[in-house]
C-alpha positions as CSV (number, residue, x, y, z in Angstrom):
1,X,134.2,146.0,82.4
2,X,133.8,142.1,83.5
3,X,130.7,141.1,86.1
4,X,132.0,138.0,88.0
5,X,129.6,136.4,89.8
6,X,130.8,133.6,92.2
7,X,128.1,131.4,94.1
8,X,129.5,129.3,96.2
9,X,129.0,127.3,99.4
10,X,128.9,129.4,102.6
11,X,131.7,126.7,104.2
12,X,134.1,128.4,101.7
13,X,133.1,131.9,102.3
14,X,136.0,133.0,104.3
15,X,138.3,131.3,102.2
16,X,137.1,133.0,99.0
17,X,137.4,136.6,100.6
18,X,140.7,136.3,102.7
19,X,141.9,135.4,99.3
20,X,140.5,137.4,97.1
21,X,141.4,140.7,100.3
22,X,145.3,139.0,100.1
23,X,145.6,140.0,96.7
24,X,144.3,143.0,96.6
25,X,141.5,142.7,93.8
26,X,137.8,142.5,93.9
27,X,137.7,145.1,96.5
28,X,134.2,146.4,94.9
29,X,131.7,143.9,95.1
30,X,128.3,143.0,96.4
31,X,127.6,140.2,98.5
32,X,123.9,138.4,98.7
33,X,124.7,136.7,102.0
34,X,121.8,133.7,101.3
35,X,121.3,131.9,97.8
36,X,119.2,128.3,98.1
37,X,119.4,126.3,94.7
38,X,120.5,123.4,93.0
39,X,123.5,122.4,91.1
40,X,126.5,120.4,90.2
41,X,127.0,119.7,94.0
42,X,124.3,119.2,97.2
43,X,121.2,120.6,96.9
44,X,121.4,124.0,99.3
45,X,118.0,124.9,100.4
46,X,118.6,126.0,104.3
47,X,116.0,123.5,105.6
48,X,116.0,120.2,107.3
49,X,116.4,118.4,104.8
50,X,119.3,120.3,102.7
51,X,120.1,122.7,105.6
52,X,123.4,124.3,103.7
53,X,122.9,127.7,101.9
54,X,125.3,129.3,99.6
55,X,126.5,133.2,98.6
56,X,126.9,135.1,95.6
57,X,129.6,137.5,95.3
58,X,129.1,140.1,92.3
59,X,132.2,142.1,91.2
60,X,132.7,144.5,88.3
61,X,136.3,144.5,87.6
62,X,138.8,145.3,84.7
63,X,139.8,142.6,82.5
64,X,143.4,142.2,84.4
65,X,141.4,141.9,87.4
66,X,138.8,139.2,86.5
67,X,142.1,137.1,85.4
68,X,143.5,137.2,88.4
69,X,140.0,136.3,90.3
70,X,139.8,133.0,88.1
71,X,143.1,132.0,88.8
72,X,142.7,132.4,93.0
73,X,139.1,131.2,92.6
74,X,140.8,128.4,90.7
75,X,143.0,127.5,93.9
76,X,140.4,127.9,96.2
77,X,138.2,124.8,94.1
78,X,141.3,123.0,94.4
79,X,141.6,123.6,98.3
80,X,138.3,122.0,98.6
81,X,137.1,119.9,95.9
82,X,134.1,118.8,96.9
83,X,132.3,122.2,98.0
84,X,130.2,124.1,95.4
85,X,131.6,126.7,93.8
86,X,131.3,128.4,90.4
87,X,132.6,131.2,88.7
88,X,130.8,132.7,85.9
89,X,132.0,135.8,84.1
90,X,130.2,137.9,81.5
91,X,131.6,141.1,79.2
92,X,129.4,144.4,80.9
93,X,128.2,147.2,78.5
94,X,128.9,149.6,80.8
């Protein structure tokens, strides 16, 4: 098993799960609908001064299945350069 987890910026929420719904993988996932934090892109702390916020998607997926989340995760980063949104994958012992 692969855990995904995808944090991105909630702008591109939609986007991310239309696509990820359209092709029929990561059907089983959590969602944490709030993340504040700092990265690569705009601070997102939901206040005044950084009002955005971002969400984390967690999926456990087959390997087959985390491939093909890359690549539409990869298309989605392309729709929209210059939102915040990473993809990090990690080998599950269960």
């Amino acid at each position: 098993m692969i855990r995904i987890e995808i944090i991105a910026d909630n702008a591109v929420e939609d986007d991310i799960m239309e696509a990820l719904k359209e092709n029929g993988v990561g059907s089983c996932f959590t969602k944490i609908p709030v993340a504040h934090g700092e990265g690569d892109s705009t601070p997102k702390h939901g206040n005044h001064i950084w009002p955005e916020e971002n969400f984390i998607l967690v999926i456990y997926c087959e390997r087959d299945e985390a491939e093909s989340i890359r690549g539409l995760i990869r298309e989605v980063k392309l729709q929209f350069p210059n939102e915040g949104i990473k993809l990090f994958e990690i080998e599950s012992a269960v």
